[in-house]
C-alpha positions as a Markdown table, in Angstrom:
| # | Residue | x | y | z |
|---|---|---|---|---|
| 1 | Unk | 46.3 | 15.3 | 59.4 |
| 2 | Unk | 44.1 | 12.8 | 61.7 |
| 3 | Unk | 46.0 | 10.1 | 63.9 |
| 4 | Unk | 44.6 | 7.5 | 61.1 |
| 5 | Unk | 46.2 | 9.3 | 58.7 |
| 6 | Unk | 49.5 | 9.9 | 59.9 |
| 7 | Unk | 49.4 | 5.8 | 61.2 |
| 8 | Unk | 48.4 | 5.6 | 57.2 |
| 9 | Unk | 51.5 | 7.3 | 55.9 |
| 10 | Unk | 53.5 | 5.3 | 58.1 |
| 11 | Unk | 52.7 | 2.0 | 56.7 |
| 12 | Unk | 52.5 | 3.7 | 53.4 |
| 13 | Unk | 56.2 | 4.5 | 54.2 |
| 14 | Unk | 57.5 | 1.2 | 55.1 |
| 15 | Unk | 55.9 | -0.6 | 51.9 |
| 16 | Unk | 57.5 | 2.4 | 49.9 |
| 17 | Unk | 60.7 | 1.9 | 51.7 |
| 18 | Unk | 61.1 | -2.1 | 50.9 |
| 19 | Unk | 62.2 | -2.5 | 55.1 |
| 20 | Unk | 63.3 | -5.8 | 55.2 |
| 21 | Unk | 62.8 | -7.3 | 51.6 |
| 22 | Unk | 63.6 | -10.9 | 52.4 |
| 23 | Unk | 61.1 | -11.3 | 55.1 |
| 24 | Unk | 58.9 | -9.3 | 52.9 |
| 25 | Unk | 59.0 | -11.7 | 50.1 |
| 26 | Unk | 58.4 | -14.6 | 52.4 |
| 27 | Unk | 55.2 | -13.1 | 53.8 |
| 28 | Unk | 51.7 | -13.0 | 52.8 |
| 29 | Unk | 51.1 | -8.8 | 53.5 |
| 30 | Unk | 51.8 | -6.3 | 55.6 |
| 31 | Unk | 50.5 | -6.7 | 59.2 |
| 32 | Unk | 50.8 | -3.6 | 60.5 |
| 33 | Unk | 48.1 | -2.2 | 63.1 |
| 34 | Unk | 44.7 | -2.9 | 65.0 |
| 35 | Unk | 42.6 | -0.9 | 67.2 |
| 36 | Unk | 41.7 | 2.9 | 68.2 |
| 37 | Unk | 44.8 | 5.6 | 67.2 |
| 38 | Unk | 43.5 | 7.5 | 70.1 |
| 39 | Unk | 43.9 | 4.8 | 72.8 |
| 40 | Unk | 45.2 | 5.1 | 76.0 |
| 41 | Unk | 46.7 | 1.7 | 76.2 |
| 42 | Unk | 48.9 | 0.5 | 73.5 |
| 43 | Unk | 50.3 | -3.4 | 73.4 |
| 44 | Unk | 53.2 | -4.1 | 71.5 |
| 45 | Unk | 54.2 | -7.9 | 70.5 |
| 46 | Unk | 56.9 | -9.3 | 68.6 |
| 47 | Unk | 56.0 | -10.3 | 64.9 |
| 48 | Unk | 53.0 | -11.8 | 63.2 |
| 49 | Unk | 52.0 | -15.6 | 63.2 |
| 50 | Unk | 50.6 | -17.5 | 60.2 |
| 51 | Unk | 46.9 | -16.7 | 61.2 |
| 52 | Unk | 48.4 | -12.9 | 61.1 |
| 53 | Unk | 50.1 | -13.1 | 58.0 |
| 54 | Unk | 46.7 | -14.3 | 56.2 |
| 55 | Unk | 44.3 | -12.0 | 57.8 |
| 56 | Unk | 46.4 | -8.5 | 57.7 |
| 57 | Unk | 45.9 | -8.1 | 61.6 |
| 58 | Unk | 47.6 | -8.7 | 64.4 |
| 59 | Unk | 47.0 | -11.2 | 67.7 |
| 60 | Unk | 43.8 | -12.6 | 65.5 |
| 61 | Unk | 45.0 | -16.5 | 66.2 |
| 62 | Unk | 44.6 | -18.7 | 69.5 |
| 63 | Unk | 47.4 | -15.6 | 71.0 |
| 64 | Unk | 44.8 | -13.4 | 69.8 |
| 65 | Unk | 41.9 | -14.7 | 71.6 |
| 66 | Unk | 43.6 | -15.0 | 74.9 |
| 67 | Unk | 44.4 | -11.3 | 74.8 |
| 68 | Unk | 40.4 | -10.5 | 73.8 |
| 69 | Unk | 39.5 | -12.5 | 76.9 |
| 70 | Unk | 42.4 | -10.4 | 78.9 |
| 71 | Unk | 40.9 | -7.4 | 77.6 |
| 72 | Unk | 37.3 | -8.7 | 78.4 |
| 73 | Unk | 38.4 | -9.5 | 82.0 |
| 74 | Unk | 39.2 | -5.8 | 82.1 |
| 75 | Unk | 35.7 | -4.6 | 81.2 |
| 76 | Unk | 37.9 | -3.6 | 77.5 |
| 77 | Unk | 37.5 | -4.3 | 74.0 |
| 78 | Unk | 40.5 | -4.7 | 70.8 |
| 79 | Unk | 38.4 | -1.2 | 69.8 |
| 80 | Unk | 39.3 | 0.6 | 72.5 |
| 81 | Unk | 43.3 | 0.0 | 72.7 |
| 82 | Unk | 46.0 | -0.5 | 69.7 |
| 83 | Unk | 47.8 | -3.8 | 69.2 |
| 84 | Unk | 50.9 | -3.4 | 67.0 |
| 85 | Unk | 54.4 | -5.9 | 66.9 |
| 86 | Unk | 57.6 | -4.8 | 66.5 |
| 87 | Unk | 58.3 | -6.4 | 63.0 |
| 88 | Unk | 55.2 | -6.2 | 60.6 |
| 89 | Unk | 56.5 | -9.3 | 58.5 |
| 90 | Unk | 55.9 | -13.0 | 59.5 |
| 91 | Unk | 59.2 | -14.5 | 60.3 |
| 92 | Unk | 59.7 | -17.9 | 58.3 |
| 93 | Unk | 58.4 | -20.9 | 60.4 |
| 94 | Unk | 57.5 | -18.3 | 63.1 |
| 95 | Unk | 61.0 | -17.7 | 64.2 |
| 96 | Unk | 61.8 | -15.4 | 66.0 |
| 97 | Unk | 62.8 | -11.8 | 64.7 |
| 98 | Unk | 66.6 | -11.4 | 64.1 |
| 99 | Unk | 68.3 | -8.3 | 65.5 |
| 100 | Unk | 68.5 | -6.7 | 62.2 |
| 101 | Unk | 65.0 | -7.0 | 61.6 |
| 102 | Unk | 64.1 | -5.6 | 65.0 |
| 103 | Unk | 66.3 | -2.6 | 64.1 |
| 104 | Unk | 65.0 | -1.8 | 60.7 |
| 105 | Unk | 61.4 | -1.8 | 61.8 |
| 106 | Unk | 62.1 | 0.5 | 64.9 |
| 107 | Unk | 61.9 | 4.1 | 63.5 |
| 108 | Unk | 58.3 | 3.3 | 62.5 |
| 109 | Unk | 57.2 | 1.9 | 65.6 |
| 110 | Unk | 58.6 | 4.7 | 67.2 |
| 111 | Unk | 56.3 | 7.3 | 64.7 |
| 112 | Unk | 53.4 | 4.8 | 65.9 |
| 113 | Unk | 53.9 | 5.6 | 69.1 |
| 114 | Unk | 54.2 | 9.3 | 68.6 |
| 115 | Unk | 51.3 | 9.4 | 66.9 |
| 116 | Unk | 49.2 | 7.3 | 69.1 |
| 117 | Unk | 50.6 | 8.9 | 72.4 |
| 118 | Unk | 49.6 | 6.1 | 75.0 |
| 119 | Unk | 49.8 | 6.5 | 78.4 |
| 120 | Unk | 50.5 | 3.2 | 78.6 |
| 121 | Unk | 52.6 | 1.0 | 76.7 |
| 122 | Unk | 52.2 | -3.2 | 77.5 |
| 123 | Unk | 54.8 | -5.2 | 75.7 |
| 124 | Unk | 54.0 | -9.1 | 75.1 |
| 125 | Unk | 57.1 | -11.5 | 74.9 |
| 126 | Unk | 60.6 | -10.5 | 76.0 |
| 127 | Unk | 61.6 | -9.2 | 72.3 |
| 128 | Unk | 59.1 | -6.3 | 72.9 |
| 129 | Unk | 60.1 | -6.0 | 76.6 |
| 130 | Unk | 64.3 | -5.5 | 76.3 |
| 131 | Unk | 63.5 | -3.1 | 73.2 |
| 132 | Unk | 62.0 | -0.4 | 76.1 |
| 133 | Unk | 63.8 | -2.3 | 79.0 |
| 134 | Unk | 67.3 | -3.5 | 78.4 |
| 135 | Unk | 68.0 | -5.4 | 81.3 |
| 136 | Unk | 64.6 | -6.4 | 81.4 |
| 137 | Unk | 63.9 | -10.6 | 83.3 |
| 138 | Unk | 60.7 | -10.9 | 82.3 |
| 139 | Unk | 60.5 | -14.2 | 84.9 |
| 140 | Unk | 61.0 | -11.4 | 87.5 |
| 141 | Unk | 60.0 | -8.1 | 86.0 |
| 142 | Unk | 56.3 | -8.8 | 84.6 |
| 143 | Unk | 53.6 | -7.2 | 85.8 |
| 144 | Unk | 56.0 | -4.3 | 87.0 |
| 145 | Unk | 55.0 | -1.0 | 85.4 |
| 146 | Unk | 58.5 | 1.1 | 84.3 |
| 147 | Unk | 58.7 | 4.9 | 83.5 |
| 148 | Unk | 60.9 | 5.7 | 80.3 |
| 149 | Unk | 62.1 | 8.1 | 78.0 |
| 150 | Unk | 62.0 | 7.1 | 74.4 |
| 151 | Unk | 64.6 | 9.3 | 71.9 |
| 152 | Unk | 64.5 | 9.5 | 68.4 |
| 153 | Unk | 67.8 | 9.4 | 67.9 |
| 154 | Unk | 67.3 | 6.4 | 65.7 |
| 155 | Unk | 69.3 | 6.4 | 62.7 |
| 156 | Unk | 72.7 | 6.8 | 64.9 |
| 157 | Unk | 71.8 | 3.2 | 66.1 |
| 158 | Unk | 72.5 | 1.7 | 62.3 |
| 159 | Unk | 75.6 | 0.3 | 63.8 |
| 160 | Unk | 74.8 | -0.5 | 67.1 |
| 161 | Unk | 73.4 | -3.3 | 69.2 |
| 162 | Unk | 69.6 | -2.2 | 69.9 |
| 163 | Unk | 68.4 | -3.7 | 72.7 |
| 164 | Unk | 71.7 | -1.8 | 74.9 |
| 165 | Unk | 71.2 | 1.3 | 72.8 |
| 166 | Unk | 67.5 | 2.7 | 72.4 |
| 167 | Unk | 66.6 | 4.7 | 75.3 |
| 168 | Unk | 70.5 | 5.6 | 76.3 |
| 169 | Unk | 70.2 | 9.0 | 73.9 |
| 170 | Unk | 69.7 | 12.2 | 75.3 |
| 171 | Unk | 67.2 | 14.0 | 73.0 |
| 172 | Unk | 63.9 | 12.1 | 75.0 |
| 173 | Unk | 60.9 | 13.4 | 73.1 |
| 174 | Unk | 58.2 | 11.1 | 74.6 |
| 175 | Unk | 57.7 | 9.9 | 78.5 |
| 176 | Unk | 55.9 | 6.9 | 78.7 |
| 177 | Unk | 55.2 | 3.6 | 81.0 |
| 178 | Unk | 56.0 | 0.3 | 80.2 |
| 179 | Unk | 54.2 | -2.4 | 81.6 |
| 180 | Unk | 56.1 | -6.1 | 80.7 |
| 181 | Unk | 54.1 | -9.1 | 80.6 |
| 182 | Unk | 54.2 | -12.5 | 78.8 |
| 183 | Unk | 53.7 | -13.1 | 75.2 |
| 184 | Unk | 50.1 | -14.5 | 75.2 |
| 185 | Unk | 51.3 | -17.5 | 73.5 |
| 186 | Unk | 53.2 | -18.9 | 76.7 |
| 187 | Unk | 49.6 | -19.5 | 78.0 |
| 188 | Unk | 49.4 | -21.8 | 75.2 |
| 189 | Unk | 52.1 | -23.9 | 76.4 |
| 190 | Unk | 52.0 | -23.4 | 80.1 |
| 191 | Unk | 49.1 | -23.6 | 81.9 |
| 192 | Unk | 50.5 | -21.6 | 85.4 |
| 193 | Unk | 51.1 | -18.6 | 82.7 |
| 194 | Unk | 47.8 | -18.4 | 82.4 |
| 195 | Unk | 47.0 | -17.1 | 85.8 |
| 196 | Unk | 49.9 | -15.1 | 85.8 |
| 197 | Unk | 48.7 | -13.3 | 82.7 |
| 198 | Unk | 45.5 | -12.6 | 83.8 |
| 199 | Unk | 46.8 | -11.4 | 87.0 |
| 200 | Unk | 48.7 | -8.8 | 85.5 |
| 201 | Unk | 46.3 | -7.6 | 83.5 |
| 202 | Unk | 44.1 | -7.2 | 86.7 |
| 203 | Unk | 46.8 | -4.6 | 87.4 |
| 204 | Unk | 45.7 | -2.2 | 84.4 |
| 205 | Unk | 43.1 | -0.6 | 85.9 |
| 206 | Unk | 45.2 | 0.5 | 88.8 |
| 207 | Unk | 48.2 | 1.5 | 86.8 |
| 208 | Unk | 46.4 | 3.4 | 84.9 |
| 209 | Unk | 44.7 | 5.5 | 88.0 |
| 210 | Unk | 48.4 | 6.3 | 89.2 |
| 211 | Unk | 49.7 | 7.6 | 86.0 |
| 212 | Unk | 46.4 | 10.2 | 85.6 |
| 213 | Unk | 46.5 | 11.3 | 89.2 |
| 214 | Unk | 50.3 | 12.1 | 88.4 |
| 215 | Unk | 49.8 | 13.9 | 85.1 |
């Protein structure tokens, strides 16, 4: 099977699978996936906003066009990477996502990433950040590319806490690099973010040199 295909049965699966039925029944559809299932660079955000929620696809309002600009300022296009949240449901009133909700979505972000196999993985927003990066203080951390071992030993995590509990199995089936930034939508509401975001990004390029010359 292609990439798009297997991405395919993934959603497939979580609509057949009812994940999280009340947020479901709140939202408008499915929000899933956008971009290239052979990119190099995958971002992953939180949940979808109400612009989201209407159009099917993800970082498509004012969040979405600061990232496009990002992207832009690093000679890239939303074509050439994948943009993905960790919950595929609008939260009510754009809250954010509950534990249980990050938790019940997990397994198929982790297929998404196997499938997609970035080299590098940028998470927006703390949510996305302590899922990969437990300890993670995104006022200190961001911009600082981390190295990780993601396990799929998912469903023994039913019971546990998931942000302490992810990448603390021993069965690691994927090495990848996480690169924390802000959640686009802090730009929106602090001006001084901006820069910082932008900065970051400026980063990409390089990051991305180190981990091919050490593949």
């Amino acid at each position: 099977m292609s990439k798009q295909a297997l991405l395919d049965q993934i959603k497939a699966d979580i609509l057949s699978g009812n994940v999280c039925p009340d947020l479901a029944r709140e939202a408008t559809q499915l929000v899933f996936g956008d971009g290239s299932p052979d990119a190099d660079l995958l971002f992953i955000g939180e949940a979808p906003g109400k612009k989201e929620d209407e159009l099917g696809t993800p970082f498509v309002g004012a969040s979405g066009k600061f990232l496009a600009e990002m992207l832009h300022s690093i000679h890239l296009k939303r074509e050439q990477v994948y943009i993905t949240n960790i919950v595929k449901y609008r939260p009510p009133g754009n809250r954010d996502p509950l534990p249980d909700e990050k938790r019940d979505f997990l397994p198929y972000l982790l297929r998404q990433i196997e499938v997609i196999k970035p080299k590098l993985i940028i998470t927006l927003g703390r949510h996305s950040g302590m899922l990969f990066l437990p300890e993670l203080k995104i006022g200190s951390d961001h911009g600082k590319p981390k190295k990780v071992s993601i396990s799929y030993e998912v469903k023994s995590m039913k019971n546990q806490d998931l942000e302490s509990s992810i990448l603390h199995t021993s069965n690691s089936i994927l090495k990848v690099v996480i690169l924390p930034l802000y959640h686009p939508a802090a730009a929106l509401y602090n001006g001084s973010q901006r820069q910082t975001l932008l900065s970051d990004f400026a980063l990409i390029p390089e990051i991305f040199t180190k981990i091919n010359n050490n593949n």
